[in-house]
BALOBA-1460 file (C-alpha; in Angstrom, 3 decimals):
// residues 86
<rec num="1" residu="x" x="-5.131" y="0.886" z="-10.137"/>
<rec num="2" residu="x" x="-6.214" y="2.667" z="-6.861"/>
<rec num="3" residu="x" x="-4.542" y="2.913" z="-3.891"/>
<rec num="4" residu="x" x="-6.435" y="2.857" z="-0.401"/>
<rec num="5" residu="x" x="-6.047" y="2.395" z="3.174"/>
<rec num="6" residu="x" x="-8.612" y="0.025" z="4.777"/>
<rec num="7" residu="x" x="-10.161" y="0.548" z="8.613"/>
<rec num="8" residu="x" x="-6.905" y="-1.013" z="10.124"/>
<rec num="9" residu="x" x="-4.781" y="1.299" z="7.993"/>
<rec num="10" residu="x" x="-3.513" y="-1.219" z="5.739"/>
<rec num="11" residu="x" x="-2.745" y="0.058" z="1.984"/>
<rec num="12" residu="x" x="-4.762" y="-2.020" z="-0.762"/>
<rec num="13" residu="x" x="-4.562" y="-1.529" z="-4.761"/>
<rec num="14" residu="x" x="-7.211" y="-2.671" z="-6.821"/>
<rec num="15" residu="x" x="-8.228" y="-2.547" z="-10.566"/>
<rec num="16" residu="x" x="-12.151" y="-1.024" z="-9.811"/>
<rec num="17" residu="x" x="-12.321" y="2.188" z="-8.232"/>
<rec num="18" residu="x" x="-16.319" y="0.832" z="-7.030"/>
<rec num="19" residu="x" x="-14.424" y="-1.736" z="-4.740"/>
<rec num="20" residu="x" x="-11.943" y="0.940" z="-3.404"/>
<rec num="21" residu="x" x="-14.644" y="3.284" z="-2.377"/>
<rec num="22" residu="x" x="-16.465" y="0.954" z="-0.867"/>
<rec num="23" residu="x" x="-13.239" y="-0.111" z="1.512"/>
<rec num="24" residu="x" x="-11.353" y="2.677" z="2.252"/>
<rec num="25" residu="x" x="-11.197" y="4.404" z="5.484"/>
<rec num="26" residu="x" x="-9.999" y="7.584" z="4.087"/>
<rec num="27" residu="x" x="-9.426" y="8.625" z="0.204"/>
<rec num="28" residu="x" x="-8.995" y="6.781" z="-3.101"/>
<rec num="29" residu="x" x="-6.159" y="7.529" z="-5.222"/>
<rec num="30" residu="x" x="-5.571" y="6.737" z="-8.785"/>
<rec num="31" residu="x" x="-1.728" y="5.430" z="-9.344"/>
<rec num="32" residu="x" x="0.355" y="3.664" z="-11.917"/>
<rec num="33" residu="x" x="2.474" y="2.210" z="-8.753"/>
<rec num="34" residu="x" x="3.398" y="-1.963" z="-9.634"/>
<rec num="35" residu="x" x="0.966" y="-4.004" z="-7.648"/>
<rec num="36" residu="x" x="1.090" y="-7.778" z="-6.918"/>
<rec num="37" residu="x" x="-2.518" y="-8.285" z="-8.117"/>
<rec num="38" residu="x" x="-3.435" y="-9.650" z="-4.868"/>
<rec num="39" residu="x" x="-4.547" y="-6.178" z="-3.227"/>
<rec num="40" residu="x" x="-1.204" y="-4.817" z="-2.100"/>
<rec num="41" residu="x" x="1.436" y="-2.836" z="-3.480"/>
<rec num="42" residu="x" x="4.664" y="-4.706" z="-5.255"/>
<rec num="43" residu="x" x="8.784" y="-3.292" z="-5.033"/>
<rec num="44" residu="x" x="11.444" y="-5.444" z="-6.487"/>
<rec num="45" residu="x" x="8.622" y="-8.152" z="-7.901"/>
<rec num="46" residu="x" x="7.922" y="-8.606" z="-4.299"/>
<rec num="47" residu="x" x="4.586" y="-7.952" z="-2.286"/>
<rec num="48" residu="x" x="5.046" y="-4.704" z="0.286"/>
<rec num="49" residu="x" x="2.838" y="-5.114" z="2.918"/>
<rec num="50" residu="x" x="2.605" y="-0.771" z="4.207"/>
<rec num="51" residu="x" x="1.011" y="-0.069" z="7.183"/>
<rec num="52" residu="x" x="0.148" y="3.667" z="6.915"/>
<rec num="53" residu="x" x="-0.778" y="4.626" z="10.506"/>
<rec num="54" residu="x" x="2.532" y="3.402" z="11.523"/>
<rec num="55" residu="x" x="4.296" y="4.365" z="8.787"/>
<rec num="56" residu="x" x="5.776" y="1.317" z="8.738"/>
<rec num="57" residu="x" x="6.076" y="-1.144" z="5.836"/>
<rec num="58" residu="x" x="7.642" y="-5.222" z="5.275"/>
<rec num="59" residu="x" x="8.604" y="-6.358" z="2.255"/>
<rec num="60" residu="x" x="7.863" y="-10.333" z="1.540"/>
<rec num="61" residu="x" x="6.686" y="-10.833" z="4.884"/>
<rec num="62" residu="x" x="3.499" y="-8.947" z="6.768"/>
<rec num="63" residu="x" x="5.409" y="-8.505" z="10.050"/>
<rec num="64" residu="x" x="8.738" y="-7.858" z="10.741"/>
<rec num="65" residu="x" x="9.345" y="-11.561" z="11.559"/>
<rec num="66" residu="x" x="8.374" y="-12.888" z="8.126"/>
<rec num="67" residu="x" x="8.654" y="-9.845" z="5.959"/>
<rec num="68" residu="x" x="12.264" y="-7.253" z="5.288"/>
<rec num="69" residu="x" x="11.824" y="-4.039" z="7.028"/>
<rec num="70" residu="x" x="11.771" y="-1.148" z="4.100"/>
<rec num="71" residu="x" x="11.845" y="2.747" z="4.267"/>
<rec num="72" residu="x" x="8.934" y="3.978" z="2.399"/>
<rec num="73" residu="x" x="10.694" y="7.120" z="2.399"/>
<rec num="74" residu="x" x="13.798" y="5.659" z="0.291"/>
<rec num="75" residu="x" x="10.443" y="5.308" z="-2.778"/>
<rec num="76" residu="x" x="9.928" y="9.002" z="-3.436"/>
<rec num="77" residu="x" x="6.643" y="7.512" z="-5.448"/>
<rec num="78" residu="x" x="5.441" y="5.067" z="-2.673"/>
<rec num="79" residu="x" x="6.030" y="8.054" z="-0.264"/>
<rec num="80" residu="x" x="4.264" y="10.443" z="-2.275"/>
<rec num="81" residu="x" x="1.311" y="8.028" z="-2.879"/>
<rec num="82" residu="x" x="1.471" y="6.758" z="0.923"/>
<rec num="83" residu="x" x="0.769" y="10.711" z="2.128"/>
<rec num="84" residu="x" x="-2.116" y="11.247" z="-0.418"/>
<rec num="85" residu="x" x="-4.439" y="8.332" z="1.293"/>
<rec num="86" residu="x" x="-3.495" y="9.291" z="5.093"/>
């Protein structure tokens, strides 16, 4: 998988590192982290929405009314991937 962030600074994963270039608004980074298949990153089974210019991330939900607030700083991995595609 790579790991991107797009032009709103939303984090995608995706299987083709072609497709990730051609999105990202900032660097590509090859991971192992668990991804939903649908383009975004996955904790608990669950699809994490991150938003990496706020440093803000919702789990289930892709705002804080329909999604759980979660620490990306409480997943030393997310955290670690999260700074490499600021």
């Amino acid at each position: 998988m790579f790991a991107y962030k797009d032009k709103f600074g939303t984090m995608h994963m995706v299987e083709r590192k072609e497709v990730a270039e051609r999105s990202a608004a900032g660097p590509v980074v090859e991971t192992n982290f668990p991804s939903t298949g649908t383009g975004y990153p996955a904790v608990e089974g669950k699809t994490l929405f991150v938003y990496v210019n706020e440093g803000k991330a919702y789990l289930g939900g892709n705002t804080p009314e329909t999604g759980v607030p979660y620490d990306i700083e409480s997943n030393a991995e997310l955290s670690a991937l999260v700074n490499k595609i600021k």
